[in-house]
N, CA and C atoms of all chains as a GROMACS GRO file, in nm:
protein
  558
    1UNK      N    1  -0.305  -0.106   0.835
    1UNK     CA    2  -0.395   0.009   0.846
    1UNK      C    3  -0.393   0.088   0.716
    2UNK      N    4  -0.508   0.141   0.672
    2UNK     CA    5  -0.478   0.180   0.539
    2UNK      C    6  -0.476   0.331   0.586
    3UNK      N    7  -0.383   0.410   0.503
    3UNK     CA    8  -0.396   0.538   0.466
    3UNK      C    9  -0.485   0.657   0.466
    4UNK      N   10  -0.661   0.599   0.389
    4UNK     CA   11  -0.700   0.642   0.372
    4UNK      C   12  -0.758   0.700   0.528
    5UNK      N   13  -0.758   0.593   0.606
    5UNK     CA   14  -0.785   0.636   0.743
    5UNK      C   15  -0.675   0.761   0.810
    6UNK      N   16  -0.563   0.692   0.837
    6UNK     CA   17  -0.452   0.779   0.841
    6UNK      C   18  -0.514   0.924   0.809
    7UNK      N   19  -0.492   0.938   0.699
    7UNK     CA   20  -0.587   1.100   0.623
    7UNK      C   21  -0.646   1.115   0.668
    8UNK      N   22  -0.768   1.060   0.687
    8UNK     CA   23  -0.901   1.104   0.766
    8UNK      C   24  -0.867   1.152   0.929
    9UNK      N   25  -0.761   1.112   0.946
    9UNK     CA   26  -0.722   1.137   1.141
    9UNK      C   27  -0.645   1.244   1.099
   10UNK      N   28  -0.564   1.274   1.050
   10UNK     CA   29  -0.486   1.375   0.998
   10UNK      C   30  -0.540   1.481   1.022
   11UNK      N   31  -0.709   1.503   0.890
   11UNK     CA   32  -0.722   1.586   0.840
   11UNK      C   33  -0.842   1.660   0.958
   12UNK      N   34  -0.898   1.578   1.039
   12UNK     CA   35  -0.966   1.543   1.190
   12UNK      C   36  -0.890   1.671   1.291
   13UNK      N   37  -0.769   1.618   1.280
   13UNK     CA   38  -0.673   1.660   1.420
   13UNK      C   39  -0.646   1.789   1.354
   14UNK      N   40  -0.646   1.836   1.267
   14UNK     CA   41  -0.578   1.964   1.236
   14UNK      C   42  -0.722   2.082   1.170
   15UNK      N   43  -0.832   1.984   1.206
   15UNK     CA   44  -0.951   2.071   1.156
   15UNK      C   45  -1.050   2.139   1.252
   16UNK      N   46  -0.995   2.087   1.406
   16UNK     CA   47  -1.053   2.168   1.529
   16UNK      C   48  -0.923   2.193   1.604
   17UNK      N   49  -0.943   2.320   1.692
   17UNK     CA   50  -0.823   2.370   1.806
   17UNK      C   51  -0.823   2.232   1.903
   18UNK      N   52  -0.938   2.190   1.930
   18UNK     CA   53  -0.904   2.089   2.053
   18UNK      C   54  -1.042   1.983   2.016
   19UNK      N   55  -0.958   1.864   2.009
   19UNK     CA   56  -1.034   1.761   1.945
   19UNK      C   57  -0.993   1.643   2.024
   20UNK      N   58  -1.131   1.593   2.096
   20UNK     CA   59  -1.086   1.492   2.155
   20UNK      C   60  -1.175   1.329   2.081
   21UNK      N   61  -1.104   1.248   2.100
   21UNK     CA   62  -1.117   1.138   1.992
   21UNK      C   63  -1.175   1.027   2.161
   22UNK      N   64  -1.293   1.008   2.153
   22UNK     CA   65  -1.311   0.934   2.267
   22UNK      C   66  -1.430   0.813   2.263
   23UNK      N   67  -1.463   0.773   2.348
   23UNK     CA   68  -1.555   0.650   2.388
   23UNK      C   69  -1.719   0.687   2.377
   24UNK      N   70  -1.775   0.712   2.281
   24UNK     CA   71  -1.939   0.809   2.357
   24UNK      C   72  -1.914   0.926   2.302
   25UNK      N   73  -2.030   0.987   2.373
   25UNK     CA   74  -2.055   1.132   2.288
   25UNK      C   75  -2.030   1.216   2.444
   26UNK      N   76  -2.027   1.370   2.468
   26UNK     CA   77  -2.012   1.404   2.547
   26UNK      C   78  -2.152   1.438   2.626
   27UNK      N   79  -2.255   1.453   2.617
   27UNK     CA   80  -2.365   1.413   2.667
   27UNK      C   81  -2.359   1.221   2.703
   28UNK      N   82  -2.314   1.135   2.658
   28UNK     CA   83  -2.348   0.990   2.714
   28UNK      C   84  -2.196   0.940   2.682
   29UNK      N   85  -2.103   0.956   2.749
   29UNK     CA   86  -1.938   0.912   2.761
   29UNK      C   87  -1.978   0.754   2.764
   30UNK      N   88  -1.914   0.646   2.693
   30UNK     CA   89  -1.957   0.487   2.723
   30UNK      C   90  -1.851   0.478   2.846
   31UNK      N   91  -1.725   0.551   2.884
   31UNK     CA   92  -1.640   0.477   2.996
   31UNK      C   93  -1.579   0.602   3.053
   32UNK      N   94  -1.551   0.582   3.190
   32UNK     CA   95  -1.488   0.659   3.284
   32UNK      C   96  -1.386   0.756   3.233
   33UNK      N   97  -1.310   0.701   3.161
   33UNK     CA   98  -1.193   0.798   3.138
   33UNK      C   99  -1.245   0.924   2.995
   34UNK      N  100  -1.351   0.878   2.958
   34UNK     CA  101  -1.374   0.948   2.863
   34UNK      C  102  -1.487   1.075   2.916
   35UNK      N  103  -1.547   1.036   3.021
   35UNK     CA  104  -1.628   1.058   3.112
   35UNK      C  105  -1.560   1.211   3.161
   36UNK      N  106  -1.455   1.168   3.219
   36UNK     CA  107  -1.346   1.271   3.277
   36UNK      C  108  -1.263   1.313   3.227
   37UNK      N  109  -1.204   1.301   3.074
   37UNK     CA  110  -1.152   1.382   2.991
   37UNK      C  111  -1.306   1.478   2.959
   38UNK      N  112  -1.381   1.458   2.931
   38UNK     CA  113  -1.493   1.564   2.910
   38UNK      C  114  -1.540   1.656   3.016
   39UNK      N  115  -1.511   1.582   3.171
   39UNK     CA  116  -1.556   1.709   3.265
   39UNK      C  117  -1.451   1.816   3.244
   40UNK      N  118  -1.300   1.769   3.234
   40UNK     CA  119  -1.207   1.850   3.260
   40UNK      C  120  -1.193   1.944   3.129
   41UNK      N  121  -1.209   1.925   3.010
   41UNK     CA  122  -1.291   1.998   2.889
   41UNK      C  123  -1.372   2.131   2.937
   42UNK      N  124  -1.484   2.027   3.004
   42UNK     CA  125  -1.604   2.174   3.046
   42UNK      C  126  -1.556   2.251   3.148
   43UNK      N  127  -1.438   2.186   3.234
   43UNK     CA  128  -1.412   2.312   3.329
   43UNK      C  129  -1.315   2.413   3.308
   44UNK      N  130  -1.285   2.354   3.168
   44UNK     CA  131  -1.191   2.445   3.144
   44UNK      C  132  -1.248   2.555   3.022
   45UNK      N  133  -1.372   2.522   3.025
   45UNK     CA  134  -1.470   2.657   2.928
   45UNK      C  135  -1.374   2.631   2.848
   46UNK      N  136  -1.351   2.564   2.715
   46UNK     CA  137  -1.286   2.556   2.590
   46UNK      C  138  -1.361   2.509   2.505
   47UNK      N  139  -1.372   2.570   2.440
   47UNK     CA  140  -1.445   2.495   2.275
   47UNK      C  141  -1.360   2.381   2.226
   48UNK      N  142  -1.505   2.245   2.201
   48UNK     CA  143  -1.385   2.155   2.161
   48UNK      C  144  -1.472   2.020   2.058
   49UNK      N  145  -1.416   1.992   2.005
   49UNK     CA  146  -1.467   1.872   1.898
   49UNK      C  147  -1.459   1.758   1.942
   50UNK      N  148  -1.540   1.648   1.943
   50UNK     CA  149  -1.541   1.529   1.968
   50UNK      C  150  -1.524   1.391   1.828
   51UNK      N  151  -1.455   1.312   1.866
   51UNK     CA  152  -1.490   1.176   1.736
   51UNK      C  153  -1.536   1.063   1.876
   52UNK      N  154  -1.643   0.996   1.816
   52UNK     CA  155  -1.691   0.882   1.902
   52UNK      C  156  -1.624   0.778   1.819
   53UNK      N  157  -1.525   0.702   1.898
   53UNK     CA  158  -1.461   0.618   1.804
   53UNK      C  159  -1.521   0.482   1.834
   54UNK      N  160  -1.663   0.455   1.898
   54UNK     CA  161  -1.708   0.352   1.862
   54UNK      C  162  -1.796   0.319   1.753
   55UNK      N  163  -1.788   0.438   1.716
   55UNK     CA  164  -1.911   0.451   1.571
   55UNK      C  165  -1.811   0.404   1.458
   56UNK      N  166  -1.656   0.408   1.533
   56UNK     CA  167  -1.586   0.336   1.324
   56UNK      C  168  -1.479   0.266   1.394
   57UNK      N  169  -1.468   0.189   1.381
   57UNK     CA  170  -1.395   0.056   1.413
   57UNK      C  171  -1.233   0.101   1.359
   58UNK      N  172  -1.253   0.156   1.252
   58UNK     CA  173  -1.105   0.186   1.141
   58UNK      C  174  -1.056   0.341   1.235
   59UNK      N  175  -1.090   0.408   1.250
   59UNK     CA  176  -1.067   0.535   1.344
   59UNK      C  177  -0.984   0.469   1.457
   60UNK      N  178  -1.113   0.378   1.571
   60UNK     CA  179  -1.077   0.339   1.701
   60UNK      C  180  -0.892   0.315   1.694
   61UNK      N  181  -0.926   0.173   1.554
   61UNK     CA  182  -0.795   0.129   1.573
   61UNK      C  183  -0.655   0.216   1.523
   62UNK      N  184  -0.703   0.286   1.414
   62UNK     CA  185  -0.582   0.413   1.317
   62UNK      C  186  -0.550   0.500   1.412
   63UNK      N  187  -0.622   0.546   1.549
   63UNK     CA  188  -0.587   0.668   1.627
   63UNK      C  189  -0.480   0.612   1.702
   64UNK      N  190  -0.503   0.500   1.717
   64UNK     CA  191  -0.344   0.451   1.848
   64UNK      C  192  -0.207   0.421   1.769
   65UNK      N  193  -0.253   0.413   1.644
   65UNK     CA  194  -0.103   0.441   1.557
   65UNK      C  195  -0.098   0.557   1.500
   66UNK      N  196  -0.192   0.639   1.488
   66UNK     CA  197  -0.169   0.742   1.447
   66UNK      C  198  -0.025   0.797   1.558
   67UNK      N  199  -0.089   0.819   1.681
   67UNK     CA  200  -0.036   0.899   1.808
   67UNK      C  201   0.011   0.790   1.856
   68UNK      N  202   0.042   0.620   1.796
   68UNK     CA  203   0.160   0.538   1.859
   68UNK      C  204   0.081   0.559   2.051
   69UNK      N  205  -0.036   0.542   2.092
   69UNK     CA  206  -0.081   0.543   2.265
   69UNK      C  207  -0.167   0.474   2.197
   70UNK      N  208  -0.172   0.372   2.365
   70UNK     CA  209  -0.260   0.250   2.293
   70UNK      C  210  -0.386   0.284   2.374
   71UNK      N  211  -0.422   0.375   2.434
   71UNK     CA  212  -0.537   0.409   2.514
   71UNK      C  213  -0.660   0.533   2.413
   72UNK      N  214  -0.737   0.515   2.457
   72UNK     CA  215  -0.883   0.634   2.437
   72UNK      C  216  -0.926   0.662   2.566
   73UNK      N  217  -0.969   0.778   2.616
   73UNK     CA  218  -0.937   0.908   2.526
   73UNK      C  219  -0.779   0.964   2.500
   74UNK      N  220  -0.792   1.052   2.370
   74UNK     CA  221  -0.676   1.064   2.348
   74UNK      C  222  -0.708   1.276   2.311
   75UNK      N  223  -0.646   1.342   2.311
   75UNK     CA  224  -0.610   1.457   2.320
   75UNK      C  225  -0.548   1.533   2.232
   76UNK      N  226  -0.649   1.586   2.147
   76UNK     CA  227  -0.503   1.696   2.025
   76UNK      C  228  -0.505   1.821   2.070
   77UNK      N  229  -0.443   1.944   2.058
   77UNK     CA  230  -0.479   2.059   2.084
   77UNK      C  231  -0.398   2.125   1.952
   78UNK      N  232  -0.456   2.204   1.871
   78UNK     CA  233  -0.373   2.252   1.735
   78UNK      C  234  -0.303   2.142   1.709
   79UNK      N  235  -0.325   2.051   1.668
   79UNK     CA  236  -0.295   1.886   1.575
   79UNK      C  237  -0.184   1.838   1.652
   80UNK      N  238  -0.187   1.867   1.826
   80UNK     CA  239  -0.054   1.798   1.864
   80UNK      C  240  -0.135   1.724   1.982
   81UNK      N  241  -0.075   1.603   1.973
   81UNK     CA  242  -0.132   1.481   2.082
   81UNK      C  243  -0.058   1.528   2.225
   82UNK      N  244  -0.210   1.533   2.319
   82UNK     CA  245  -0.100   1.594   2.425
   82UNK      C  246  -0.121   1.537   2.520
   83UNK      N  247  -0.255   1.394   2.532
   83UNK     CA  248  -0.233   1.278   2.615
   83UNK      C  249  -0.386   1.196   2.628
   84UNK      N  250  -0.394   1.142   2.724
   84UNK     CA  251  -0.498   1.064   2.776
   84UNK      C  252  -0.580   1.126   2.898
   85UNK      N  253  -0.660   1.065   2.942
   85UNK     CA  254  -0.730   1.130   3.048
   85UNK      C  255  -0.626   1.119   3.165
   86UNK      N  256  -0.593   1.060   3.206
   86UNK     CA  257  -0.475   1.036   3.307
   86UNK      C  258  -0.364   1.156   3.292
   87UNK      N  259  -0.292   1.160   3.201
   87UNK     CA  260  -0.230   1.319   3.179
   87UNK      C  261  -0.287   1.434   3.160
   88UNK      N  262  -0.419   1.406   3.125
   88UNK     CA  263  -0.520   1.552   3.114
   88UNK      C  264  -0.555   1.582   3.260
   89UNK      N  265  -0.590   1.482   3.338
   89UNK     CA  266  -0.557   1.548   3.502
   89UNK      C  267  -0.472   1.594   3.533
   90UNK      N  268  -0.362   1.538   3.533
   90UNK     CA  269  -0.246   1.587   3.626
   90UNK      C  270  -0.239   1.702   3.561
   91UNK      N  271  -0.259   1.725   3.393
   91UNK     CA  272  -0.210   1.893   3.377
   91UNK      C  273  -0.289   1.975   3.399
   92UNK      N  274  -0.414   1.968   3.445
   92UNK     CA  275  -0.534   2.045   3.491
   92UNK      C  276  -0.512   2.082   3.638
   93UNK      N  277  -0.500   1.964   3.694
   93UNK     CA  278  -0.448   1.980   3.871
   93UNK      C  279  -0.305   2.066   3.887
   94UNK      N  280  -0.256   2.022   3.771
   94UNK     CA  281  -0.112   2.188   3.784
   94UNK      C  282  -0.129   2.294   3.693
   95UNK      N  283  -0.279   2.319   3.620
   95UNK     CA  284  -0.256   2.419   3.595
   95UNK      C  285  -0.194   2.420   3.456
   96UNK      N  286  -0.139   2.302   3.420
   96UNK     CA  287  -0.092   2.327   3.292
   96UNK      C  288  -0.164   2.269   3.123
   97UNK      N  289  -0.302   2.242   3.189
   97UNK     CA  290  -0.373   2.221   3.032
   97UNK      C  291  -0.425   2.406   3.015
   98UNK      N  292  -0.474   2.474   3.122
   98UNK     CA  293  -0.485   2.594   3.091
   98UNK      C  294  -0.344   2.670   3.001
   99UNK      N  295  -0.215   2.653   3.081
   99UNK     CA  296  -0.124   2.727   3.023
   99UNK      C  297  -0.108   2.685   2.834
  100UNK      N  298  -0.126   2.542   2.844
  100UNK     CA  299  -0.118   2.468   2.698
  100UNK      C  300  -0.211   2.540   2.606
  101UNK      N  301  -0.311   2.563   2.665
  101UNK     CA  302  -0.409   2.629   2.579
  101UNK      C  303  -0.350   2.814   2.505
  102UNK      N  304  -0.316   2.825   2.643
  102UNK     CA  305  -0.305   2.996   2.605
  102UNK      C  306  -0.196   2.990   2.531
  103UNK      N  307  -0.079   2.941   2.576
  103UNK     CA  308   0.068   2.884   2.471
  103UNK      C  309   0.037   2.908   2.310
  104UNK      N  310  -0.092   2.817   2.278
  104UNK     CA  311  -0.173   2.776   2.135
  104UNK      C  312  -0.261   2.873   2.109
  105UNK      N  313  -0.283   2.968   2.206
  105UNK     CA  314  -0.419   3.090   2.114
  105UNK      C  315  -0.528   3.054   2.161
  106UNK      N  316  -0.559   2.914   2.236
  106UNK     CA  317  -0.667   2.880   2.219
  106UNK      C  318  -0.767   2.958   2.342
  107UNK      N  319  -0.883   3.010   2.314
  107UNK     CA  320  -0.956   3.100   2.409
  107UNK      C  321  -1.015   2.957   2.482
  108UNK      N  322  -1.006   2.989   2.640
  108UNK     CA  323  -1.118   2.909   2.761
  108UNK      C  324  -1.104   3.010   2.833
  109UNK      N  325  -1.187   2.960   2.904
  109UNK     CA  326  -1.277   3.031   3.053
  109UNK      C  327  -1.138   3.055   3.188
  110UNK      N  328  -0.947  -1.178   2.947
  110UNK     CA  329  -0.894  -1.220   3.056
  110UNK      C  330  -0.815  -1.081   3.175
  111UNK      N  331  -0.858  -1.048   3.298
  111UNK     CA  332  -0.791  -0.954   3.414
  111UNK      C  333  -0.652  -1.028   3.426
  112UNK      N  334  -0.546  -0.882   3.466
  112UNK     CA  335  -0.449  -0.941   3.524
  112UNK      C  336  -0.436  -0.899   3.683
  113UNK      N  337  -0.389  -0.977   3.746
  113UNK     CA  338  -0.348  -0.922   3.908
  113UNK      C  339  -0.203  -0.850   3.900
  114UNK      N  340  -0.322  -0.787   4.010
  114UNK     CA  341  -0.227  -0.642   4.094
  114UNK      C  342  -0.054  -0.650   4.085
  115UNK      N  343  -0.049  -0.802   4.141
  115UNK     CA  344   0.105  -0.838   4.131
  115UNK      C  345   0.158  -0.842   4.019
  116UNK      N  346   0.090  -0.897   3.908
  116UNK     CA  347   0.174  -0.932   3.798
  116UNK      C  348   0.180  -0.798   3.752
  117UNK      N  349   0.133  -0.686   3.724
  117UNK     CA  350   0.091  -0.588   3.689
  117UNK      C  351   0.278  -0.532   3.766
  118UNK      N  352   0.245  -0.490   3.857
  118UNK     CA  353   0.352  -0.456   3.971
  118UNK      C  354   0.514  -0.529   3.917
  119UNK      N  355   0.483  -0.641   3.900
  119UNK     CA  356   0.573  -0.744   3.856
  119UNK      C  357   0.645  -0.676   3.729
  120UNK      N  358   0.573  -0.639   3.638
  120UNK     CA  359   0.626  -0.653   3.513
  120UNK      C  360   0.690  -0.467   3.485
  121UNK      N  361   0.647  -0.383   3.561
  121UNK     CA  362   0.665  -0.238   3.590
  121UNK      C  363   0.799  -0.276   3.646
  122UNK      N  364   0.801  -0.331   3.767
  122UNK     CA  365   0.969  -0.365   3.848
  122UNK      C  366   1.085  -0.426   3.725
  123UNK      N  367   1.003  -0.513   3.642
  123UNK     CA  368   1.130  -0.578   3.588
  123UNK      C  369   1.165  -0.454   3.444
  124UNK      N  370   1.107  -0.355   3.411
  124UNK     CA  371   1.156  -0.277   3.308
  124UNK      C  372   1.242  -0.139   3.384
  125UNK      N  373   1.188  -0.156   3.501
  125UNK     CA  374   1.207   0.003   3.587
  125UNK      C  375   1.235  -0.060   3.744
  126UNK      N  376   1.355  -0.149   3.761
  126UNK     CA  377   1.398  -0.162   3.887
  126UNK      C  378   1.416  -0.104   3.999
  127UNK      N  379   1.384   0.038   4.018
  127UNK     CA  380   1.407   0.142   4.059
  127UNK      C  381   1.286   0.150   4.126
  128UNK      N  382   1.140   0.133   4.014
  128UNK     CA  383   1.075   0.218   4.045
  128UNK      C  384   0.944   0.137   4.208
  129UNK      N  385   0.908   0.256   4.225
  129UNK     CA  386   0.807   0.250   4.349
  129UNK      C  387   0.682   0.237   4.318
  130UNK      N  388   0.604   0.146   4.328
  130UNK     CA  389   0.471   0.102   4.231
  130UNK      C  390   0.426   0.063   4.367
  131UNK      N  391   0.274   0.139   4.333
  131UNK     CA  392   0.152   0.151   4.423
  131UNK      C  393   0.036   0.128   4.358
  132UNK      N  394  -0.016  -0.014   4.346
  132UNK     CA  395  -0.150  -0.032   4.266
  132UNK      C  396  -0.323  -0.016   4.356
  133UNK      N  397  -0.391   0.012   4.310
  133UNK     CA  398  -0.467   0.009   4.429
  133UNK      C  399  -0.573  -0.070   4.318
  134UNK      N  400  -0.683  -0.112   4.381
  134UNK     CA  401  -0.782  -0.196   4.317
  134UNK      C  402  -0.921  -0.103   4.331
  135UNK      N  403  -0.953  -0.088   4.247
  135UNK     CA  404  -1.019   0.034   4.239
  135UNK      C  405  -1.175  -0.008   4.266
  136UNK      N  406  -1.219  -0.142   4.175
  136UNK     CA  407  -1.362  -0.177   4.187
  136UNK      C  408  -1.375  -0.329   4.265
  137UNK      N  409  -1.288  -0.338   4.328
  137UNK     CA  410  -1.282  -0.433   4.378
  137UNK      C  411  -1.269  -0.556   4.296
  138UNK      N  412  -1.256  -0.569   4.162
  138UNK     CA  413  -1.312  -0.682   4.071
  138UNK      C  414  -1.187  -0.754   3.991
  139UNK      N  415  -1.065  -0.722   4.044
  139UNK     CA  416  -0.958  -0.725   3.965
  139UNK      C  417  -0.949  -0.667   3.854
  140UNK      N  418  -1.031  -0.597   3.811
  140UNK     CA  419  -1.025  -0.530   3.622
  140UNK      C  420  -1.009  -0.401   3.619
  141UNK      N  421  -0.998  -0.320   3.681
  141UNK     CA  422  -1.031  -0.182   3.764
  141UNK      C  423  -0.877  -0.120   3.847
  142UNK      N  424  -0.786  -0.097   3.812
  142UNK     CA  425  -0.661  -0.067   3.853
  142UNK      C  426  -0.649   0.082   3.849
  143UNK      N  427  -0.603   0.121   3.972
  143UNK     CA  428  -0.502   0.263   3.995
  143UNK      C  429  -0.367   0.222   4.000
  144UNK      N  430  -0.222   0.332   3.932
  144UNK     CA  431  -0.110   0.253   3.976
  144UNK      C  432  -0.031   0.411   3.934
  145UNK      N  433   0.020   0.394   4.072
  145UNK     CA  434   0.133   0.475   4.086
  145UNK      C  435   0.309   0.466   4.104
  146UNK      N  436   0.344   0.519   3.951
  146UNK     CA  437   0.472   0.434   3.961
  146UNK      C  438   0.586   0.588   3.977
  147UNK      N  439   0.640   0.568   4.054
  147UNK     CA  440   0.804   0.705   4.086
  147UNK      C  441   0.921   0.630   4.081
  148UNK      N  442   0.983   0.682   4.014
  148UNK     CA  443   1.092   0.646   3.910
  148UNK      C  444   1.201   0.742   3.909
  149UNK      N  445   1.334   0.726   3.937
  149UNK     CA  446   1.418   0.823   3.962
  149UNK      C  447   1.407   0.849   3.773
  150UNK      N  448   1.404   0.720   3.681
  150UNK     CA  449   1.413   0.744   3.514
  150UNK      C  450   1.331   0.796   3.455
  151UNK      N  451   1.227   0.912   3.528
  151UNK     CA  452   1.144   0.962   3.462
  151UNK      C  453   1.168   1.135   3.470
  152UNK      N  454   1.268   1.102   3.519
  152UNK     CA  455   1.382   1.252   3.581
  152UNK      C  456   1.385   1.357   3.466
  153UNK      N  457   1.322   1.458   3.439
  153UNK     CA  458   1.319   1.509   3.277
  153UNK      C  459   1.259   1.460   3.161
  154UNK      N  460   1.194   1.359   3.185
  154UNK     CA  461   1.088   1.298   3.092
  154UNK      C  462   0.964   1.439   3.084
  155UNK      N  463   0.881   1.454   2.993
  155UNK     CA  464   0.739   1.480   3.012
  155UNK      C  465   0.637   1.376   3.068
  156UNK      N  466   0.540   1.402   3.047
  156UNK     CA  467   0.410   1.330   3.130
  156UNK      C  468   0.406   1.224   3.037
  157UNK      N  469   0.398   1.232   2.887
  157UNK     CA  470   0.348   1.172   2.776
  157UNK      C  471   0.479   1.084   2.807
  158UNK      N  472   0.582   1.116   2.824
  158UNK     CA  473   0.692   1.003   2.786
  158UNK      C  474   0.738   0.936   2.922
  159UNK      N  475   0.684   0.960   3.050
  159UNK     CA  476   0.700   0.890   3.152
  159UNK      C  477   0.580   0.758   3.140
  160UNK      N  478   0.510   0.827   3.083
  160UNK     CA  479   0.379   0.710   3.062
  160UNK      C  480   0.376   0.627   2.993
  161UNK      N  481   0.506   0.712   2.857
  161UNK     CA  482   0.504   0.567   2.747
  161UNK      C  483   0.608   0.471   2.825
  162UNK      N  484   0.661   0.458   2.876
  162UNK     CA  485   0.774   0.409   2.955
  162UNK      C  486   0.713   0.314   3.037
  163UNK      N  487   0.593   0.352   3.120
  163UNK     CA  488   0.536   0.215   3.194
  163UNK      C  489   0.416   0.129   3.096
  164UNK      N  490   0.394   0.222   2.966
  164UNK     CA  491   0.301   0.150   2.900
  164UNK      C  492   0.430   0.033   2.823
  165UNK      N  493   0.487   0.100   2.806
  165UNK     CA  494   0.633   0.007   2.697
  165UNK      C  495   0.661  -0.132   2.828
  166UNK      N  496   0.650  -0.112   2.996
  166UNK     CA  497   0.695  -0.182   3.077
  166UNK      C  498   0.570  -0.306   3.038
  167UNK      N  499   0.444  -0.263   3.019
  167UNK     CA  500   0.366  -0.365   3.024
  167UNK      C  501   0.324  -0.432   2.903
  168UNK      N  502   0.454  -0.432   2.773
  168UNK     CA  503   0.400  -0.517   2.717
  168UNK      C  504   0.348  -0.512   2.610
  169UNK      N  505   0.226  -0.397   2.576
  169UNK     CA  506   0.147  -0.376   2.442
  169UNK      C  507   0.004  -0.429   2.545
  170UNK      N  508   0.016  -0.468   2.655
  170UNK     CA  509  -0.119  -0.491   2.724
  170UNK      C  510  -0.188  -0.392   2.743
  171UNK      N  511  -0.173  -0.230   2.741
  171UNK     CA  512  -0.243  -0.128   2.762
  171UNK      C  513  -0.294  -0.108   2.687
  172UNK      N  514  -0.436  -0.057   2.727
  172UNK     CA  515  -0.554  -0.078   2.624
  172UNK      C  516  -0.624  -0.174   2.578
  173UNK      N  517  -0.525  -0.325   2.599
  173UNK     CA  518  -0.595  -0.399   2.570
  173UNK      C  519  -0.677  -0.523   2.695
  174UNK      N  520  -0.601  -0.564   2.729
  174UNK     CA  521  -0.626  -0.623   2.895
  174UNK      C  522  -0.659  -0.574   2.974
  175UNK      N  523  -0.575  -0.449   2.980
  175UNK     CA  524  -0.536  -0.375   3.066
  175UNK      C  525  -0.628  -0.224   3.029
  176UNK      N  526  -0.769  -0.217   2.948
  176UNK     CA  527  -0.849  -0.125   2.917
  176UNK      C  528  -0.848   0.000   3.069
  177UNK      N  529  -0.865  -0.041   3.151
  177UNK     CA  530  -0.897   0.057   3.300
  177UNK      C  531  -0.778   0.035   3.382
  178UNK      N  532  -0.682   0.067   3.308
  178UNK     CA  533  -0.509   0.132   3.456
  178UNK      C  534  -0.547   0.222   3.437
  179UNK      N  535  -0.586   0.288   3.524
  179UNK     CA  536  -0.548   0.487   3.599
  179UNK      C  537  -0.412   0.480   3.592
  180UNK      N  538  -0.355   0.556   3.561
  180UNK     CA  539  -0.205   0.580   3.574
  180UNK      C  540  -0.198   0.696   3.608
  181UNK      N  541  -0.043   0.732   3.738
  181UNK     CA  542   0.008   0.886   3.767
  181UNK      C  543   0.116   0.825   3.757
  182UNK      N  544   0.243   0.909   3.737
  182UNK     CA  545   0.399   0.893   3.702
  182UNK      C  546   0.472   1.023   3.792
  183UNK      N  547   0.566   0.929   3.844
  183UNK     CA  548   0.652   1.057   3.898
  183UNK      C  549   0.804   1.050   3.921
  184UNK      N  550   0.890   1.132   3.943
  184UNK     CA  551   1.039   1.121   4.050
  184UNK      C  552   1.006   1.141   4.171
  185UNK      N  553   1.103   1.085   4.245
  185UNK     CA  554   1.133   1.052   4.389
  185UNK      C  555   1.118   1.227   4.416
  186UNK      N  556   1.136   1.242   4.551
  186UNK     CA  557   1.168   1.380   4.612
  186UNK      C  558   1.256   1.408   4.625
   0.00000   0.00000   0.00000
């Protein structure tokens, strides 16, 4: 994997509060889990950035070593990986992607 | 190539002997997996690191074969 990618995810993850790196755009998600990392986004009224990582092949593959998870969608909040759609439920259903947010500054609904 | 429910189940038991694995078949199609694994070894883990733990059980197949496991992680009661 080259570097230059590396950088580019780096400089990605630390250039929005909450940046999700996923399948599709959030108007047309290509798969389920990306689908539902984006509802749970909008219900949580948070401002948030998207990368469609089918548009770059070098992204898709640099993000699962970046954050070492071999799945998309994947989850930064202030440049820290904080999971997949599967853990973005469960911390929504307890309540704790809200607390994560406020923890970080970050304003939602 | 899909893998079955069992082998799936199979390969979770042999990293995590312990644990209680509940797969369900989600689209009927074999490719389409829910799986619920409780684990006394996930006892003080976070979410992120109970998960790397059944992703580490299967292999390097997540994400790739294995594109659609739903996954939830837990301890016993």
């Amino acid at each position: 994997m080259s570097d230059d990618v590396q950088a580019r995810i780096a400089t990605a993850v630390n250039s929005a509060d909450v940046l999700l790196f996923m399948k599709g755009t959030p108007l047309f998600p290509q798969c389920g889990f990306s689908s539902r990392a984006i509802a749970i986004l909008e219900h949580l009224g948070v401002e948030y950035a998207t990368i469609d990582v089918l548009q770059d092949p070098g992204i898709r593959q640099g993000i699962k070593e970046f954050s070492d998870w071999p799945t998309i969608p994947q989850l930064y909040v202030k440049g820290e990986f904080v999971g997949g759609s599967d853990i973005m439920m469960e911390m929504y259903e307890a309540g704790e992607l809200a607390e994560l947010l406020e923890e970080k500054g970050v304003p939602h609904a | 190539m899909p893998m079955a429910a069992s082998d799936i189940e199979a390969m979770i038991k042999a990293a995590l002997p312990d644990a209680q694995v509940e797969i369900t078949d989600l689209a009927g199609d074999g490719d389409h997996y829910s799986a619920r694994v409780v684990s006394e070894s996930f006892r003080g883990l976070t979410r992120i690191n109970q998960q790397r733990k059944v992703y580490d059980a299967l292999g390097g197949r997540m994400g790739g074969v294995l594109h659609a496991l739903q996954l939830s992680t837990g301890v016993p009661d």
